[in-house]
N, CA, C and O atoms as a DFTB+ gen file, in Angstrom:
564 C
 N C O
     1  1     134.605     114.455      92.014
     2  2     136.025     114.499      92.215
     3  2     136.395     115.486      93.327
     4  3     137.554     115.899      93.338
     5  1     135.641     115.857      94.149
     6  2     135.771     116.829      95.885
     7  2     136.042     115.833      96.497
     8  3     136.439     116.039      97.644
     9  1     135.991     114.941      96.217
    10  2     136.915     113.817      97.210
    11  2     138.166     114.079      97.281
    12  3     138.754     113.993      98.359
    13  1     138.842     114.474      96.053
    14  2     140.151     114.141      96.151
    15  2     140.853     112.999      95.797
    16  3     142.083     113.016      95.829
    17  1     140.134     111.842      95.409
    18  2     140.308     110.731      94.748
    19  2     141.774     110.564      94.206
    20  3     141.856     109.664      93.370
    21  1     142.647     111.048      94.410
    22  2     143.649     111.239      93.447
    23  2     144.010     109.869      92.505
    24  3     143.986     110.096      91.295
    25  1     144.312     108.599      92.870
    26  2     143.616     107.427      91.921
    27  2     143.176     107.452      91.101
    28  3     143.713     107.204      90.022
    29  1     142.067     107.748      91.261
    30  2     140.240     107.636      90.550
    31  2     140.481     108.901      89.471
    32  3     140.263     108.846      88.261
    33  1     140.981     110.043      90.215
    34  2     140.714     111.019      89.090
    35  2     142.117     110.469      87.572
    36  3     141.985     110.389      86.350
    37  1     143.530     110.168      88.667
    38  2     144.432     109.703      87.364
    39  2     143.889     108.682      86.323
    40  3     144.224     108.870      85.154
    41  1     143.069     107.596      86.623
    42  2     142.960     106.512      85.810
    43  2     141.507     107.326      84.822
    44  3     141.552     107.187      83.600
    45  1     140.247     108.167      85.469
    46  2     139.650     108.892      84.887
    47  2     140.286     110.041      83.460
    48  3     139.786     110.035      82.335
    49  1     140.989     110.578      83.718
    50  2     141.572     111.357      82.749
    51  2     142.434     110.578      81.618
    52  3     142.566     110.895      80.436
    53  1     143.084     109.272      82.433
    54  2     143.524     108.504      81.615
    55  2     142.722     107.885      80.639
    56  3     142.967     107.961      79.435
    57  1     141.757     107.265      81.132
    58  2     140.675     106.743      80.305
    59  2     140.206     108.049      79.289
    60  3     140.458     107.931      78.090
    61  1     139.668     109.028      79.673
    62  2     139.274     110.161      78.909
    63  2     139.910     110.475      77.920
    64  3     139.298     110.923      76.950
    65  1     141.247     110.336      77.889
    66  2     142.362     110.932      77.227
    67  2     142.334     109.713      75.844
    68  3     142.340     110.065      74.665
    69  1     142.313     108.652      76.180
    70  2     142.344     107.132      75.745
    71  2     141.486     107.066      74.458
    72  3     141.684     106.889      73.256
    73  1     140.120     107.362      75.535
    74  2     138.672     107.077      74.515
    75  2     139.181     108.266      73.497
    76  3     139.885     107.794      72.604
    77  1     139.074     109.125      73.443
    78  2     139.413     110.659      73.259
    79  2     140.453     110.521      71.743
    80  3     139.879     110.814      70.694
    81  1     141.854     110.109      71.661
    82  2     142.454     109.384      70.901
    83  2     141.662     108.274      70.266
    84  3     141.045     108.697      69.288
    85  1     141.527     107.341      70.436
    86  2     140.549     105.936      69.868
    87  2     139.499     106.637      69.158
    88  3     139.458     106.598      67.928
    89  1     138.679     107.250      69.817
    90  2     137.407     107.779      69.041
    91  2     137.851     109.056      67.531
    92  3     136.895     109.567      66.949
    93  1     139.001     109.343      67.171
    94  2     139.188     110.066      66.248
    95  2     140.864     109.005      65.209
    96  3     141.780     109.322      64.449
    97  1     140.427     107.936      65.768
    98  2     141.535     107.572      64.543
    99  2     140.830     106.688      63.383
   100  3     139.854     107.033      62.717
   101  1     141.606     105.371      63.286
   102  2     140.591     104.759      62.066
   103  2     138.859     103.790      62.399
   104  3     137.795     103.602      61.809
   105  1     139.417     103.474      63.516
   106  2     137.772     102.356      64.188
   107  2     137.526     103.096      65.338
   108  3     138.068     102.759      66.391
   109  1     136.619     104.274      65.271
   110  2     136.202     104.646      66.737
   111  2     135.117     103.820      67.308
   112  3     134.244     103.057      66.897
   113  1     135.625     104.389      68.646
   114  2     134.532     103.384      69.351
   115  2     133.311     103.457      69.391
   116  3     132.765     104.492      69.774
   117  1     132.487     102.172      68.931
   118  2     131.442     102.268      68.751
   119  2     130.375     100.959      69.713
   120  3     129.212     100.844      69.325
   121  1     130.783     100.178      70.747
   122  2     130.664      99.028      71.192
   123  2     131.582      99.115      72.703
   124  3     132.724      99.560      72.817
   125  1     130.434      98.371      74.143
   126  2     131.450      98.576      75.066
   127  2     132.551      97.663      75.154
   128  3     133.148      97.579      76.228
   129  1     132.951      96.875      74.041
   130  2     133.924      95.428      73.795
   131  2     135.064      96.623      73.426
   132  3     136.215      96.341      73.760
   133  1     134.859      97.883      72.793
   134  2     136.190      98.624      72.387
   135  2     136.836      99.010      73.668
   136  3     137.958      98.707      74.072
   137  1     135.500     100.067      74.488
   138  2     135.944     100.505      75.655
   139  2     136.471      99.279      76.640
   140  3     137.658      99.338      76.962
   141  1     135.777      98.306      77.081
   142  2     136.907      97.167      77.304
   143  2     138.199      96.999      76.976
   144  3     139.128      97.226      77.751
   145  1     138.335      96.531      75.636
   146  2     139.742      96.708      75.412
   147  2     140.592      97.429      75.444
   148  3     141.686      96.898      75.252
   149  1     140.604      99.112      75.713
   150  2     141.202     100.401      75.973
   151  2     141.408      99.655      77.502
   152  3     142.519      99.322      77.915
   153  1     140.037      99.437      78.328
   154  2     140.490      99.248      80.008
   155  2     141.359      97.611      79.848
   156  3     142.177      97.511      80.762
   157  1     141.355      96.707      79.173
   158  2     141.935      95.886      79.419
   159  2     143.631      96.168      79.514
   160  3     144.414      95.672      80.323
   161  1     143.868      96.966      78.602
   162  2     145.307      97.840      77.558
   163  2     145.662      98.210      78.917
   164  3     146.543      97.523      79.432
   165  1     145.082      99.302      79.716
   166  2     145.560      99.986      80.597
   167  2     145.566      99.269      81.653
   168  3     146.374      99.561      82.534
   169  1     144.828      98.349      81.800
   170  2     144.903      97.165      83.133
   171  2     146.531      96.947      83.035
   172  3     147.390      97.391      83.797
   173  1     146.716      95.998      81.679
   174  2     147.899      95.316      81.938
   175  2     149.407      96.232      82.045
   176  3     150.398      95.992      82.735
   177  1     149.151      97.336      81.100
   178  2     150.425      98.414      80.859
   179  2     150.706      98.857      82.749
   180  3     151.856      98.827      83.187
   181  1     149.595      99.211      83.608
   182  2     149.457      99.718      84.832
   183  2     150.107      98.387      85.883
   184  3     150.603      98.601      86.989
   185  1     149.962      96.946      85.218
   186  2     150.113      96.119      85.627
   187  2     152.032      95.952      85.734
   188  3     152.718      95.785      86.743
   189  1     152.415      96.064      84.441
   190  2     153.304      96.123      84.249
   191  2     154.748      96.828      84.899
   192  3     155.931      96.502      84.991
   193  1     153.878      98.011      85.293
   194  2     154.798      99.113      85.935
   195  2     154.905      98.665      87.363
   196  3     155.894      98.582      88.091
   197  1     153.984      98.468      87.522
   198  2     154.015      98.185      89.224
   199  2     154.966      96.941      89.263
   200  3     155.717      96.770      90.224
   201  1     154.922      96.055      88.175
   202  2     156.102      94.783      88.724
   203  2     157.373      95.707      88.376
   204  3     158.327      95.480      89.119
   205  1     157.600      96.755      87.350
   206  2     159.160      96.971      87.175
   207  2     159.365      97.728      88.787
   208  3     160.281      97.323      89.502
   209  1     158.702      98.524      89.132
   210  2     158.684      99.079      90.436
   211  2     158.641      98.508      91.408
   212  3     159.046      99.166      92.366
   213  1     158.264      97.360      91.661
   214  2     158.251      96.158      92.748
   215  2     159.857      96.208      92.817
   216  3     160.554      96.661      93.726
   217  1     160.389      95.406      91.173
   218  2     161.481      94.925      90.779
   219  2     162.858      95.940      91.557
   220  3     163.896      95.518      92.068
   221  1     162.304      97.614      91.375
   222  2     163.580      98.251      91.535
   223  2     163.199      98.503      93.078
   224  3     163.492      99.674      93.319
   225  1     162.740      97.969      94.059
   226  2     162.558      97.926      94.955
   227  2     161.995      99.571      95.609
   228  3     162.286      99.959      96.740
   229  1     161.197     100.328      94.665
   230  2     160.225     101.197      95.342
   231  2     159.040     101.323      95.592
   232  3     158.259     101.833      94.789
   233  1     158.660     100.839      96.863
   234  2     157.268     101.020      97.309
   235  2     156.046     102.026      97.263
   236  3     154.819     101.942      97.312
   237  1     156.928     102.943      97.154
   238  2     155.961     104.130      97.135
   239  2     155.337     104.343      95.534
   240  3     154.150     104.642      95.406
   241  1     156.027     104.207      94.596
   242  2     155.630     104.081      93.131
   243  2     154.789     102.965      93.002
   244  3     153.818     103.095      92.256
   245  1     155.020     101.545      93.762
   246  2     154.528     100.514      93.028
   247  2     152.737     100.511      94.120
   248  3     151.662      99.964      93.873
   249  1     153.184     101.387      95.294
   250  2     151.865     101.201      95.608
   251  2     151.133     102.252      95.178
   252  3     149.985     102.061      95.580
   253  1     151.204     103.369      94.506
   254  2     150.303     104.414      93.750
   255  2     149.898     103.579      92.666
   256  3     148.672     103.606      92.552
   257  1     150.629     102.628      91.573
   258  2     150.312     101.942      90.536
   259  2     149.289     100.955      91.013
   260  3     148.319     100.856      90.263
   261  1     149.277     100.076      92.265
   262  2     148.127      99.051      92.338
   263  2     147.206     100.370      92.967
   264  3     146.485      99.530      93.505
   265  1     146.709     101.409      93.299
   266  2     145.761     101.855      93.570
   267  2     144.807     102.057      92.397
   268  3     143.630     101.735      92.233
   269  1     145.916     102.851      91.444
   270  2     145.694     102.890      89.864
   271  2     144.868     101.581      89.241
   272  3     143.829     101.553      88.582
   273  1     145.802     100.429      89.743
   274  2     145.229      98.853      89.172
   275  2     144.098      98.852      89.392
   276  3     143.274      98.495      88.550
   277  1     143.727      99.333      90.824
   278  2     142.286      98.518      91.286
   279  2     141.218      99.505      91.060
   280  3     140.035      99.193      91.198
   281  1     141.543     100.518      90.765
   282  2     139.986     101.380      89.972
   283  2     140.247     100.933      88.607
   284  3     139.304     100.174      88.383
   285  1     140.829     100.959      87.784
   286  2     140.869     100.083      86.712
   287  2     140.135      98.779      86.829
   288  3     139.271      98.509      85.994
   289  1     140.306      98.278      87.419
   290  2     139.712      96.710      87.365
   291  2     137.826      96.904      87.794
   292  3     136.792      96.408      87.346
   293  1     138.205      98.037      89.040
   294  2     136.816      98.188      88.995
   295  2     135.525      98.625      87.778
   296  3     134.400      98.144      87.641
   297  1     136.208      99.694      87.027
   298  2     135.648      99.884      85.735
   299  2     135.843      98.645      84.604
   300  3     135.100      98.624      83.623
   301  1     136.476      98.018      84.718
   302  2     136.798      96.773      83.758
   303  2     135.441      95.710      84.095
   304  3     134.778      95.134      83.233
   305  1     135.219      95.623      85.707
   306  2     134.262      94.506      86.052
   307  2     132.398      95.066      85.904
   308  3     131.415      94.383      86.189
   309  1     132.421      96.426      85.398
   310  2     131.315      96.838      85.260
   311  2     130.584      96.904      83.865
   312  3     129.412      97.242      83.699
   313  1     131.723      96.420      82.632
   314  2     131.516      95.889      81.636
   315  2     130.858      93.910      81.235
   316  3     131.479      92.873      80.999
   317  1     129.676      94.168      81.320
   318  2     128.740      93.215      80.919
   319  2     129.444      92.504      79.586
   320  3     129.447      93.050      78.482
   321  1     129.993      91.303      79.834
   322  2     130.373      90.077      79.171
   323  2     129.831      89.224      78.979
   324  3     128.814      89.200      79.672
   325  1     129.965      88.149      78.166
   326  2     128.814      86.752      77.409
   327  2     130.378      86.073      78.467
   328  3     131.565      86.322      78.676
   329  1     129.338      85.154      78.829
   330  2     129.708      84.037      80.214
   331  2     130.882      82.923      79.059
   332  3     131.110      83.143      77.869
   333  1     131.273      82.110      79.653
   334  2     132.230      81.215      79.056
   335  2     130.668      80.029      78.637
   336  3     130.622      79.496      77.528
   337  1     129.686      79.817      79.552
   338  2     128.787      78.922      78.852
   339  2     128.020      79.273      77.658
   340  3     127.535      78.429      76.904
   341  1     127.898      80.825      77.467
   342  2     127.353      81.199      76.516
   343  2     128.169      81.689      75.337
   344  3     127.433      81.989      74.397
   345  1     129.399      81.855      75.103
   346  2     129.993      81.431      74.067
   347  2     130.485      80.224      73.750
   348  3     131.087      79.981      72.704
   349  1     130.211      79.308      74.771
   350  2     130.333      77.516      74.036
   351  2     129.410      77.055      73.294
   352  3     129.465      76.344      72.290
   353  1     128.346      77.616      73.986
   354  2     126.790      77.167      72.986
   355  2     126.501      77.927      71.900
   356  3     125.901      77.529      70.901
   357  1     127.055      79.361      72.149
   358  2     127.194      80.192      70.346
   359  2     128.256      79.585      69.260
   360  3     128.244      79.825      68.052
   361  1     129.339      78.596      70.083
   362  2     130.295      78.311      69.326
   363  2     129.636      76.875      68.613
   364  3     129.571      76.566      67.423
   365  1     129.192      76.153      69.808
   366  2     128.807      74.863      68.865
   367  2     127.607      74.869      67.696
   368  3     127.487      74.111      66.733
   369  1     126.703      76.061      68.142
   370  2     126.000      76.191      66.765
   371  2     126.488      76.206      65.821
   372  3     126.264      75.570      64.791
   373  1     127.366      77.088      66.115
   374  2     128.088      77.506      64.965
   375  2     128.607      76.616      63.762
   376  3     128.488      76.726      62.542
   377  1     129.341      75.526      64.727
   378  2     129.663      74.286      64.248
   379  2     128.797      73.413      64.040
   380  3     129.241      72.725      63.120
   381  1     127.480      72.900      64.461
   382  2     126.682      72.273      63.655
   383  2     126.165      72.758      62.756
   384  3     125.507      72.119      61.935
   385  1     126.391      74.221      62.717
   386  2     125.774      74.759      61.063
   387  2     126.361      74.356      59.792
   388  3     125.840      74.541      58.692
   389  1     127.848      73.609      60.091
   390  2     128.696      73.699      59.134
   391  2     129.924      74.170      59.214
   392  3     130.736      74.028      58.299
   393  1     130.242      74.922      60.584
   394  2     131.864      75.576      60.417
   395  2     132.265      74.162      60.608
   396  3     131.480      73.300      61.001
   397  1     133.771      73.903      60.260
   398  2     134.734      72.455      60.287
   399  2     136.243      73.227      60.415
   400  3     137.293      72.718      60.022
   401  1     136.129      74.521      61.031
   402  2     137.848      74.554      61.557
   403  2     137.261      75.898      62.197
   404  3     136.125      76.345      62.359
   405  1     138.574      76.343      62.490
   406  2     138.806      77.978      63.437
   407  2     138.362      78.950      62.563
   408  3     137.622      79.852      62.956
   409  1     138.728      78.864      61.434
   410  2     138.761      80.399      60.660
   411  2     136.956      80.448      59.996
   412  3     136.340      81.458      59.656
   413  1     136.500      79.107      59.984
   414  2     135.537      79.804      59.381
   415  2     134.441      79.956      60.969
   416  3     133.377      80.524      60.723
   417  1     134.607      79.548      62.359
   418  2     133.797      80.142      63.004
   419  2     134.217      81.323      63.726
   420  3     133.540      81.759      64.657
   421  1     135.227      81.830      63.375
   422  2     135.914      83.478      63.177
   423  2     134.925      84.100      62.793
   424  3     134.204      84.881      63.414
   425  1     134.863      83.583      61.243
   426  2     134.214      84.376      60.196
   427  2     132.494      84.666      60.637
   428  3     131.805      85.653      60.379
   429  1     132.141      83.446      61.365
   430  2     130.662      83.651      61.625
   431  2     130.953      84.315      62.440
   432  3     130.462      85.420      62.206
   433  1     131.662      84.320      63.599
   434  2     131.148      85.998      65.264
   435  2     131.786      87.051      64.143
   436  3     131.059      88.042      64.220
   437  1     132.592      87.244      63.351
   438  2     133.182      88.781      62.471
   439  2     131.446      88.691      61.871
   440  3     131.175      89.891      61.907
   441  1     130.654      88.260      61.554
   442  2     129.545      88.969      61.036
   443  2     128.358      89.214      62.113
   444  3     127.486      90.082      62.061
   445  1     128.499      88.505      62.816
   446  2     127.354      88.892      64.357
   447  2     128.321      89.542      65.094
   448  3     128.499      89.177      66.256
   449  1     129.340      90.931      64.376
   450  2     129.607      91.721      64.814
   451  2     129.831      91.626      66.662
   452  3     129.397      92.404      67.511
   453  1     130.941      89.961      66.902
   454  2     131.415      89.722      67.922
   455  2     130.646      90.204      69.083
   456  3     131.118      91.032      69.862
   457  1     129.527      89.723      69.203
   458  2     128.006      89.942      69.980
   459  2     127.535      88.361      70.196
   460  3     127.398      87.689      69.173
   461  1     127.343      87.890      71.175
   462  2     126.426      87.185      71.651
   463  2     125.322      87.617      72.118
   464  3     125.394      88.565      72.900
   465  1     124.238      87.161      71.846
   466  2     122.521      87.927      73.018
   467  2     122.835      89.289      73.227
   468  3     122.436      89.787      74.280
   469  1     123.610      90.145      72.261
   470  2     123.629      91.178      72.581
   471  2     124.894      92.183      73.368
   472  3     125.251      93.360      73.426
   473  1     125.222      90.992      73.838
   474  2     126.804      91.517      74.869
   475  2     127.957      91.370      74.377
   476  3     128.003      90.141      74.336
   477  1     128.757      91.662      74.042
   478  2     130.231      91.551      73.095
   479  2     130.981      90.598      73.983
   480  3     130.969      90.485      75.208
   481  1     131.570      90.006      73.144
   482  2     132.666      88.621      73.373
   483  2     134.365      89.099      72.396
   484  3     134.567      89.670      71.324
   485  1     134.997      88.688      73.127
   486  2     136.079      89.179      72.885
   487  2     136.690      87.344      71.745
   488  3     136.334      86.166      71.774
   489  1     137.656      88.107      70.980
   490  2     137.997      87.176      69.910
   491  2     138.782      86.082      70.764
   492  3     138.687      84.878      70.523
   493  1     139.243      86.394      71.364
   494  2     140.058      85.635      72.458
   495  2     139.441      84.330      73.160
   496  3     139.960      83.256      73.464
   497  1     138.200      84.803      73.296
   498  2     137.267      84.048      74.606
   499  2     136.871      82.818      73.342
   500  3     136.742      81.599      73.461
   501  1     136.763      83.618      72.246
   502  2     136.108      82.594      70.772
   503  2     137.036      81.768      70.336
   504  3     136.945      80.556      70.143
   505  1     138.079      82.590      70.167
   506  2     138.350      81.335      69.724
   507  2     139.188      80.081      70.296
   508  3     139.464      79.064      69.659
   509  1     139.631      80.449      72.000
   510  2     139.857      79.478      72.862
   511  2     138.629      78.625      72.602
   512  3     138.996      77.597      72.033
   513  1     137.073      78.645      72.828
   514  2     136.189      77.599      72.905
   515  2     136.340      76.980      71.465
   516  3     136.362      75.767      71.259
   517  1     136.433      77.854      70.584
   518  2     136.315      76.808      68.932
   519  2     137.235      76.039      68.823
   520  3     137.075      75.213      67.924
   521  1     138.599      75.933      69.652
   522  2     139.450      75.184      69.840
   523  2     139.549      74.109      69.879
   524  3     140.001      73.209      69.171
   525  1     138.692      74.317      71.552
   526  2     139.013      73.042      72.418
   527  2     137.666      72.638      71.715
   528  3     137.660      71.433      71.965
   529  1     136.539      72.876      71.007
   530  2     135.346      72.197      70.900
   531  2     135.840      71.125      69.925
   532  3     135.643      69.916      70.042
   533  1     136.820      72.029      68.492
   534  2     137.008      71.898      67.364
   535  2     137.856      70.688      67.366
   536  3     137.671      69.787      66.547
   537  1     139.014      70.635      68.492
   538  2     139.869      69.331      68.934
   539  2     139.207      67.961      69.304
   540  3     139.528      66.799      69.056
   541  1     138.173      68.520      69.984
   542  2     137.232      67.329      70.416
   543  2     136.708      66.246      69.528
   544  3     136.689      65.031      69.729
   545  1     136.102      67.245      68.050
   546  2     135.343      66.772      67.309
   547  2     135.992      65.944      66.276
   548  3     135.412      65.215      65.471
   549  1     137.281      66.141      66.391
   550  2     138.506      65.935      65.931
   551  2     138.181      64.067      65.574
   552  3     137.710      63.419      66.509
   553  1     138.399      63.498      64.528
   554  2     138.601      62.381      64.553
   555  2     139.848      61.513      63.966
   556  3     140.216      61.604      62.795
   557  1     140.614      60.426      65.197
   558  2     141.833      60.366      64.475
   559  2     141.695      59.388      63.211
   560  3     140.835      58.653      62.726
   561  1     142.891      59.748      62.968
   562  2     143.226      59.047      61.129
   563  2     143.981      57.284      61.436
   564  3     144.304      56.576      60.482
């Protein structure tokens, strides 16, 4: 931080401050899918400001906020994710094992502790694919 980073060091302390809180309330973090979601949180909240600041027409605020954005995003893209092909093929197992709706192939990633091969998958990413798989399989009446 002899750079001077001023960016880098705000979104750093931010994050610090973040984990810091999270890690002493009821689910500390224990998985980089948490720390993800802390950087996803602050992606969009950082996201947010910069449009009200766009909105009230000050430049100088809204361009400190996308500097903010884009080291954010950079730490966001250094978090190792399960690909969209590899939670389709964790999802359809799933479903030839026997799941027959959404909630019960919920229930199977809530016990493989929302991990594919090892890399965390967000509930989001799951259950968009159990969806569209689950619609597919769908047969009409």
């Amino acid at each position: 931080m002899r750079a001077r980073d001023q960016p880098r060091l705000n979104v750093l302390r931010s994050i610090i401050a973040e984990v810091s809180t999270a890690s002493k309330g009821k689910q500390p973090i224990t998985t980089d899918l948490h720390v993800l979601k802390i950087l996803s949180r602050k992606t969009s909240e950082t996201q947010a400001v910069a449009d009200m600041y766009s909105r009230q027409a000050r430049p100088d605020l809204k361009e400190k906020e996308e500097s903010e954005l884009t080291v954010l995003k950079e730490y966001s893209n250094q978090v190792q994710t399960v690909t969209e092909e590899d939670t389709k093929a964790a999802v359809e197992k799933i479903i030839t094992e026997g799941a027959t709706d959404l909630n019960q192939v919920m229930k199977k990633m809530r016990e493989a502790r929302w991990t594919i091969e090892g890399l965390p998958v967000t509930s989001s990413q799951v259950a968009k694919v159990a969806k569209s798989l689950l619609k597919g399989s769908e047969r009409p009446k």
